[in-house]
N, CA, C and O atoms as a MOPAC input file, in Angstrom:
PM7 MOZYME 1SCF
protein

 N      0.85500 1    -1.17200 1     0.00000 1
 C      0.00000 1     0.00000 1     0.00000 1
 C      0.89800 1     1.23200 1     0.00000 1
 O      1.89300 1     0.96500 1     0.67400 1
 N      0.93500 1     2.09600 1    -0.33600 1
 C      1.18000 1     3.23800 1    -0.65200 1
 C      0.75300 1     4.36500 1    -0.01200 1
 O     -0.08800 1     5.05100 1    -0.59300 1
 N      1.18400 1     4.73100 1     1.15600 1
 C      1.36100 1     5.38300 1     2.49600 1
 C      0.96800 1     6.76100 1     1.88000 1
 O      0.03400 1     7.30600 1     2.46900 1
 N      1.67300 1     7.67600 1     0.43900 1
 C      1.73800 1     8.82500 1     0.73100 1
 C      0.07700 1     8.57100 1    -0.52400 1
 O     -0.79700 1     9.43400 1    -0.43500 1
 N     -0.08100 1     7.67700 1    -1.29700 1
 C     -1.54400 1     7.64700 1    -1.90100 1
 C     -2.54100 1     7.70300 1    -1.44300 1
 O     -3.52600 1     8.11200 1    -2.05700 1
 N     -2.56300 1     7.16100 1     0.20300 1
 C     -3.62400 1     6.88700 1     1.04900 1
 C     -3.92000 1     8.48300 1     1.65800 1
 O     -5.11900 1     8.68100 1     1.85500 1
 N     -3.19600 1     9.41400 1     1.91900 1
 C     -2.80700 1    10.88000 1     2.36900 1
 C     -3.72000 1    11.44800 1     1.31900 1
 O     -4.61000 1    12.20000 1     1.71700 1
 N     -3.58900 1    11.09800 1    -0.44000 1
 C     -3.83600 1    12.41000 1    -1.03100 1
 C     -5.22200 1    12.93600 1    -1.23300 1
 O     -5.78800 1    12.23200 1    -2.06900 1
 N     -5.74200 1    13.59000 1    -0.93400 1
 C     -6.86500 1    13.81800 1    -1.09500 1
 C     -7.52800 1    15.07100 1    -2.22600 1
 O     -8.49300 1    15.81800 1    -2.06400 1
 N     -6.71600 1    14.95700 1    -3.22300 1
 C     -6.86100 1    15.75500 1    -4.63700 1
 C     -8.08500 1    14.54700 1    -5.03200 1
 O     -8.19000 1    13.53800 1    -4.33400 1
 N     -8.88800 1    14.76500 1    -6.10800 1
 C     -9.50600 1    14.57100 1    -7.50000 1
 C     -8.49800 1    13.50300 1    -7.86800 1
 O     -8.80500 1    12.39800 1    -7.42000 1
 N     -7.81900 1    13.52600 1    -8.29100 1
 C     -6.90200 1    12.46300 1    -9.17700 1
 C     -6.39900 1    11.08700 1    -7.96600 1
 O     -5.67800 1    10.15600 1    -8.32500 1
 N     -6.88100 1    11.20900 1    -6.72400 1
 C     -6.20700 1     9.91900 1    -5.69500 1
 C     -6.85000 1     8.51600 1    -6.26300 1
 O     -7.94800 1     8.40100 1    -6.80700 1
 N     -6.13300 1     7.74100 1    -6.06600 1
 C     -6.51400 1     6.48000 1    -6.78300 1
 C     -7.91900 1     6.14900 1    -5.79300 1
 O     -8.78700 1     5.35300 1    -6.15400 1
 N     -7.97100 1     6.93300 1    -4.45000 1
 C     -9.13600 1     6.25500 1    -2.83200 1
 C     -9.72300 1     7.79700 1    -3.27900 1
 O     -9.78600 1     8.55500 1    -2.31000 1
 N    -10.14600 1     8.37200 1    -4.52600 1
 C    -11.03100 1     9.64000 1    -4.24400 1
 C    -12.81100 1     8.91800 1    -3.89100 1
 O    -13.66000 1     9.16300 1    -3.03400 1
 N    -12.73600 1     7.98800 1    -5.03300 1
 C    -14.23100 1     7.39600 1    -5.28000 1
 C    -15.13300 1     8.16600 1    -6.22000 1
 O    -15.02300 1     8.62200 1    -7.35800 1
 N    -16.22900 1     8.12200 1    -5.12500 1
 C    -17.06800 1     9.43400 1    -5.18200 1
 C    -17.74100 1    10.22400 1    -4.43000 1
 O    -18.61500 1    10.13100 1    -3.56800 1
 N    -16.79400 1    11.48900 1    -5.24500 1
 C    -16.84700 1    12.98800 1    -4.53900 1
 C    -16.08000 1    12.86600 1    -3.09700 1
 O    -16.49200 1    13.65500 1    -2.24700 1
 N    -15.21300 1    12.14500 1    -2.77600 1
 C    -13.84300 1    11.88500 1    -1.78000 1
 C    -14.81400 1    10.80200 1    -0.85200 1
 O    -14.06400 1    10.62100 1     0.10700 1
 N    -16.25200 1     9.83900 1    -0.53400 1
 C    -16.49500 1     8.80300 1    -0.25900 1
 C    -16.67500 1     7.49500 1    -1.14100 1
 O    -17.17200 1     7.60400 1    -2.26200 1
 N    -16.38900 1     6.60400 1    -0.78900 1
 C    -16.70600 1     5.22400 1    -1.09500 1
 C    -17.62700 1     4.70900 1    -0.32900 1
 O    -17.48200 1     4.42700 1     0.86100 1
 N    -19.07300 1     4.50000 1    -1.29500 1
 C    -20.25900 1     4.01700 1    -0.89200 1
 C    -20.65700 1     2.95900 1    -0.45000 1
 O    -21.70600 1     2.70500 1     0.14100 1
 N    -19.45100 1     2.03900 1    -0.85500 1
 C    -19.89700 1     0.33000 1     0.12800 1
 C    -19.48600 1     0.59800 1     1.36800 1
 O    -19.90600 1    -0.35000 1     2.03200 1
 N    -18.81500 1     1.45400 1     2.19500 1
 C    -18.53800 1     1.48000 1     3.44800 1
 C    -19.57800 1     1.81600 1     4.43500 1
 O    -19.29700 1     1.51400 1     5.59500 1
 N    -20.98800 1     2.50800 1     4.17800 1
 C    -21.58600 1     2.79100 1     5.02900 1
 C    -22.80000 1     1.31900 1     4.93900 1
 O    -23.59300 1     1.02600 1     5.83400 1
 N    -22.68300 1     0.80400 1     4.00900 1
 C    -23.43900 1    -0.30500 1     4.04800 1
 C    -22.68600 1    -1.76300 1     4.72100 1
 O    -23.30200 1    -2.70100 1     5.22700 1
 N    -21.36200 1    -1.65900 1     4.58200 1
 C    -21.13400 1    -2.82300 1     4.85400 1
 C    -20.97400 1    -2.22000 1     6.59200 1
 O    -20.81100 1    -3.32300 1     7.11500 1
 N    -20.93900 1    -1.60300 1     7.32000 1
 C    -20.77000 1    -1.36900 1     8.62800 1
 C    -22.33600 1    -1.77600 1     9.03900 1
 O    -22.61800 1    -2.49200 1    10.00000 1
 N    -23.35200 1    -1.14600 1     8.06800 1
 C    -24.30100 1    -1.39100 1     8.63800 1
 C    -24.80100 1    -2.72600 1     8.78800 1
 O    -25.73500 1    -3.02100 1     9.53400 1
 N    -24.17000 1    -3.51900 1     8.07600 1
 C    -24.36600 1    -4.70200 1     7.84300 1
 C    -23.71900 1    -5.86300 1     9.40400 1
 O    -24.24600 1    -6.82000 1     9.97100 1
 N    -22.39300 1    -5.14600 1     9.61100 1
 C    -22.17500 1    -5.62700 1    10.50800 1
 C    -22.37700 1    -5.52700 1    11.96300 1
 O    -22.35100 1    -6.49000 1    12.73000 1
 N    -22.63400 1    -3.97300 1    12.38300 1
 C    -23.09100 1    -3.54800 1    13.16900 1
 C    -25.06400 1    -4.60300 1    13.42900 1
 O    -25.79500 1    -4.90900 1    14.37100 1
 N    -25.05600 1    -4.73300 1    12.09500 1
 C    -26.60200 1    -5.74600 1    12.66700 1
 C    -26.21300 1    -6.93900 1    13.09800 1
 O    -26.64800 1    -7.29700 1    14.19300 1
 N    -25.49000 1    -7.65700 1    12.50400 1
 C    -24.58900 1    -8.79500 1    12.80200 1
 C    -24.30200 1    -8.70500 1    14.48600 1
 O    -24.92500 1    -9.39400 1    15.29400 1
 N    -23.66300 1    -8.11500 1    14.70900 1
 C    -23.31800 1    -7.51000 1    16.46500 1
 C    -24.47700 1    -7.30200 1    16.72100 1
 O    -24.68500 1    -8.05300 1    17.67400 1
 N    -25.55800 1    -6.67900 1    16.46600 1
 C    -26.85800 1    -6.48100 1    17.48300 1
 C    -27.47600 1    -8.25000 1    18.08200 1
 O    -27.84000 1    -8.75000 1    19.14700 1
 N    -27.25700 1    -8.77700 1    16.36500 1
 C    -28.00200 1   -10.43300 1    16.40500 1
 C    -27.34700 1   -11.43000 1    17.76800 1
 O    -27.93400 1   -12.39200 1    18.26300 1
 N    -26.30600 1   -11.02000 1    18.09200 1
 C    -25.24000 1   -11.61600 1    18.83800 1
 C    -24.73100 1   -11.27600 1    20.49200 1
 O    -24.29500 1   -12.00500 1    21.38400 1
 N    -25.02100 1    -9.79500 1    20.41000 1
 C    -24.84300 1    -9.22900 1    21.58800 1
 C    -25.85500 1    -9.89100 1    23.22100 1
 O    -26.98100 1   -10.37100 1    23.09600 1
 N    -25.31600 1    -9.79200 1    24.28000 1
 C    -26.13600 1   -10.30500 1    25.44300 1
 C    -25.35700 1    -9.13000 1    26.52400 1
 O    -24.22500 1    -9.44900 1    26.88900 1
 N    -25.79000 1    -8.09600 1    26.92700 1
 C    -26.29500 1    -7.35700 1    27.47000 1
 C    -27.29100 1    -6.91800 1    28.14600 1
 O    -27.87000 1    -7.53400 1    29.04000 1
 N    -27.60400 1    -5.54900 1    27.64700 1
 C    -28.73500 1    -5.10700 1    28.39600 1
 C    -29.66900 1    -5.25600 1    27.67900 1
 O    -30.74700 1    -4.71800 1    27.93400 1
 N    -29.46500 1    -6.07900 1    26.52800 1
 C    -30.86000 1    -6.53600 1    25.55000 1
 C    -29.75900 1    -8.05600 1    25.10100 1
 O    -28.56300 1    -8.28500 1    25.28000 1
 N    -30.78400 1    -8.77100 1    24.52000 1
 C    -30.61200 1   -10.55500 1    24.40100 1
 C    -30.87000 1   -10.51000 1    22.61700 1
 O    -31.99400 1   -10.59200 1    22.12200 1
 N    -29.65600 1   -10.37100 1    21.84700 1
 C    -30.12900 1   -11.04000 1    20.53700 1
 C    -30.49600 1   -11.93600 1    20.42100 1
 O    -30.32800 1   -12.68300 1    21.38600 1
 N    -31.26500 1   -12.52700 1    19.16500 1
 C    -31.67800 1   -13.88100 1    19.13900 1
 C    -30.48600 1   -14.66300 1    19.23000 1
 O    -30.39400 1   -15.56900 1    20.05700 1
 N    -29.37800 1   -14.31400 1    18.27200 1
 C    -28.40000 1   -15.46200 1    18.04400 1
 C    -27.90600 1   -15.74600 1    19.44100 1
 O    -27.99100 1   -16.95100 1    19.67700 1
 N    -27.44900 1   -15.09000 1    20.38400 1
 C    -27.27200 1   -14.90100 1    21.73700 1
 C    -28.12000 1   -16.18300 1    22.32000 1
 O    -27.81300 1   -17.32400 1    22.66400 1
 N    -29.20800 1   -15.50800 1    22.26600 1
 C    -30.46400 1   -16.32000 1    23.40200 1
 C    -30.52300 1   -17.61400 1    22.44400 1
 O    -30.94100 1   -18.60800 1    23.03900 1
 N    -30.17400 1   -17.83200 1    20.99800 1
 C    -29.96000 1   -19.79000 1    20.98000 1
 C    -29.20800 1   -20.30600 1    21.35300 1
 O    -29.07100 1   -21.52400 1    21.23800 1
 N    -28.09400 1   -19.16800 1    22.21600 1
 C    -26.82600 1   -20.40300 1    22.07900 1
 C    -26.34800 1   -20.32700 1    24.09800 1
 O    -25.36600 1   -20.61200 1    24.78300 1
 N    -27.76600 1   -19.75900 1    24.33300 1
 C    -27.39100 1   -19.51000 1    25.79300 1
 C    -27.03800 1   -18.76900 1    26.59600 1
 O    -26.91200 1   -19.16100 1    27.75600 1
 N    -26.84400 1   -17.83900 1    26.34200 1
 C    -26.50600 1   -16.60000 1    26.33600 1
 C    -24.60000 1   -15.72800 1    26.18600 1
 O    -23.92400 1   -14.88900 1    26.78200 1
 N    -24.53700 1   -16.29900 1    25.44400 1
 C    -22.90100 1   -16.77400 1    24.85400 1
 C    -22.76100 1   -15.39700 1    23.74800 1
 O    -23.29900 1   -15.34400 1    22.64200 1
 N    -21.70000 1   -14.08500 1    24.50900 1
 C    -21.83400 1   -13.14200 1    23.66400 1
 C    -21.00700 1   -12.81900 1    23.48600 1
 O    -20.80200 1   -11.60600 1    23.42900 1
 N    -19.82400 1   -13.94500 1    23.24900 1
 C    -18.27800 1   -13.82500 1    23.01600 1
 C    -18.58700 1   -13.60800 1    20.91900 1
 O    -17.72200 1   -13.04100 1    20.25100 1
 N    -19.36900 1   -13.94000 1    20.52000 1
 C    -19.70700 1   -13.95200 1    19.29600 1
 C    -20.32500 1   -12.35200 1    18.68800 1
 O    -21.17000 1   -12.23700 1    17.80000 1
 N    -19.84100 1   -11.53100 1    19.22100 1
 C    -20.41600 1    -9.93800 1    19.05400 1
 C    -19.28200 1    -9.45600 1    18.00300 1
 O    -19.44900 1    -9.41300 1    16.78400 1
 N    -17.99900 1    -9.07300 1    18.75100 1
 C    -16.98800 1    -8.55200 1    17.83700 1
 C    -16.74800 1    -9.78000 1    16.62600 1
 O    -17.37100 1    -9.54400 1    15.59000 1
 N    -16.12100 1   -10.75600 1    16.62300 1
 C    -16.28500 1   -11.54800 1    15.56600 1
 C    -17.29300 1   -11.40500 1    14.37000 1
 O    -17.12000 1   -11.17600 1    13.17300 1
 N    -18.49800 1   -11.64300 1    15.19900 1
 C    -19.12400 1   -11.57400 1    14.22500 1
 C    -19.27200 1   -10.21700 1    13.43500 1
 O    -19.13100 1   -10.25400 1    12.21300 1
 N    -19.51600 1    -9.16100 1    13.99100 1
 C    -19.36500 1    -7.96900 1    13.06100 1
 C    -18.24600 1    -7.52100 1    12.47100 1
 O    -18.39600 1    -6.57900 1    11.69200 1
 N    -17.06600 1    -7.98100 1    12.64800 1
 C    -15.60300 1    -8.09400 1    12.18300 1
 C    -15.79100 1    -8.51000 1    10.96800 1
 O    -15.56200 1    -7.79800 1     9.99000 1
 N    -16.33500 1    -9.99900 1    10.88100 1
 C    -16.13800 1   -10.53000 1     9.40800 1
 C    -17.63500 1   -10.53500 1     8.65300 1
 O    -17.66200 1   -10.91300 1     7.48200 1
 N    -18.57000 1   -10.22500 1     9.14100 1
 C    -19.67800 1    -9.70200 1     8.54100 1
 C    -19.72100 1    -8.21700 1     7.67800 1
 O    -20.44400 1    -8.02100 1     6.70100 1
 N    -19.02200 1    -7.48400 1     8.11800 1
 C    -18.34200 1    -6.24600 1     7.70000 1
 C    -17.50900 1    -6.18800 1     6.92800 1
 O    -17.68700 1    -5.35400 1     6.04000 1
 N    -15.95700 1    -7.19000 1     6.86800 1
 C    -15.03900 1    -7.45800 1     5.94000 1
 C    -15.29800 1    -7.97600 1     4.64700 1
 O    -14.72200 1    -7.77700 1     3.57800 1
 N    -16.47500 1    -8.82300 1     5.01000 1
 C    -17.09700 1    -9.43900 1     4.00700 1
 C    -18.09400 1    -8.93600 1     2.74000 1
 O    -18.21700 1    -9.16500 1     1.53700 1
 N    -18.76600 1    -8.05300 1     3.84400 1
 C    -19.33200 1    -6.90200 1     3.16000 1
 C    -18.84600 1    -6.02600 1     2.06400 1
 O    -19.27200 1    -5.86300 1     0.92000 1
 N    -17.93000 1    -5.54700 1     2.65100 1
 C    -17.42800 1    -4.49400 1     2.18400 1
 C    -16.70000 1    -5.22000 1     0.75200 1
 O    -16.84100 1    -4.62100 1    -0.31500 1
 N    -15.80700 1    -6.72500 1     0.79400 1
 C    -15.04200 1    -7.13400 1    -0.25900 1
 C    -16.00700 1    -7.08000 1    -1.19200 1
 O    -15.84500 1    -6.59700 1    -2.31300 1
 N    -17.10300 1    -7.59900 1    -0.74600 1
 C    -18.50500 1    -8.17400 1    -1.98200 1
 C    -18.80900 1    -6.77800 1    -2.44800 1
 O    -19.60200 1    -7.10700 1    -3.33000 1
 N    -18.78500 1    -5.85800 1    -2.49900 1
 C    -19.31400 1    -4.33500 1    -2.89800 1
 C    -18.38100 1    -3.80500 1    -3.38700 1
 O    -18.62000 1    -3.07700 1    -4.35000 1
 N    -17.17600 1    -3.92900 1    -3.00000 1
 C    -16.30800 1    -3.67100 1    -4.10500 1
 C    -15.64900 1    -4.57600 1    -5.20100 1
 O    -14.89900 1    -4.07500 1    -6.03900 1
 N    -15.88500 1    -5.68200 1    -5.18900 1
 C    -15.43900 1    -6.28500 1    -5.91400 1
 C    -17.11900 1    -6.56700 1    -7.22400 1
 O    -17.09700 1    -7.11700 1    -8.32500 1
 N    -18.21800 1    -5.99800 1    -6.56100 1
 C    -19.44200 1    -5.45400 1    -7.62300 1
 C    -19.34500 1    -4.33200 1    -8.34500 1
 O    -19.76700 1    -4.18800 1    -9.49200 1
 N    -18.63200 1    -3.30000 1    -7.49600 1
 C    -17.89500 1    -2.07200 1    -8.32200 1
 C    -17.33400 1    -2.19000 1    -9.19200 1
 O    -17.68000 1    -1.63900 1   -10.23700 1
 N    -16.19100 1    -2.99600 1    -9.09900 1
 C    -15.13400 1    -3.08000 1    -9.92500 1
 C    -15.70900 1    -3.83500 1   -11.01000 1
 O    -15.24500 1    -3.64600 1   -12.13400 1
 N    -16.82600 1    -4.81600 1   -10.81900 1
 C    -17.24800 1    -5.39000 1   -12.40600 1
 C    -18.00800 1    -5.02200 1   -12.81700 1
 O    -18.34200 1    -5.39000 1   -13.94300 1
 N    -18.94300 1    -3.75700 1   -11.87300 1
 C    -19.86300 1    -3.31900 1   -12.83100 1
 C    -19.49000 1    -2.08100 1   -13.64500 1
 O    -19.87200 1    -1.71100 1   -14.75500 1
 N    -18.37700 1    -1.39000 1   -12.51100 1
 C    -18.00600 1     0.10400 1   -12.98500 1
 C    -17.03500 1    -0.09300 1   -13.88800 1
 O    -16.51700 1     0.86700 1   -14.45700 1

């Protein structure tokens, strides 16, 4: 990766997108952030939680790669559709 590319924030940066955001990012968070709600055992009981007993070591994980996952699949739809 390219340390001083990731910095530039001109029109011409290879990470401008569009209009200086990239649009799969607010979807794939949201995606995972639901993922973490399904999972969490707190002060509220997701379902996935309450099947497995109340076992909510499965929160960060799961929105970790629910999110990573996300996000690859949306850009890698970009890239073949755009």
């Amino acid at each position: 990766m390219d340390g001083l590319a990731l910095g530039d924030e001109s029109r011409t940066s290879p990470f401008w997108y569009t209009g200086g955001v990239n649009r799969s990012g607010a979807p794939a968070l949201g995606a995972g952030v639901t993922a973490s709600a399904l999972c969490v055992d707190t002060v509220c009981t997701g379902p996935v939680a309450a099947a497995l007993g109340g076992v909510d070591g499965l929160t960060l994980p799961a929105g970790l790669l629910v999110s990573a996952a996300a996000y690859a699949l949306l850009m890698c739809r970009i890239r073949v559709t755009g």
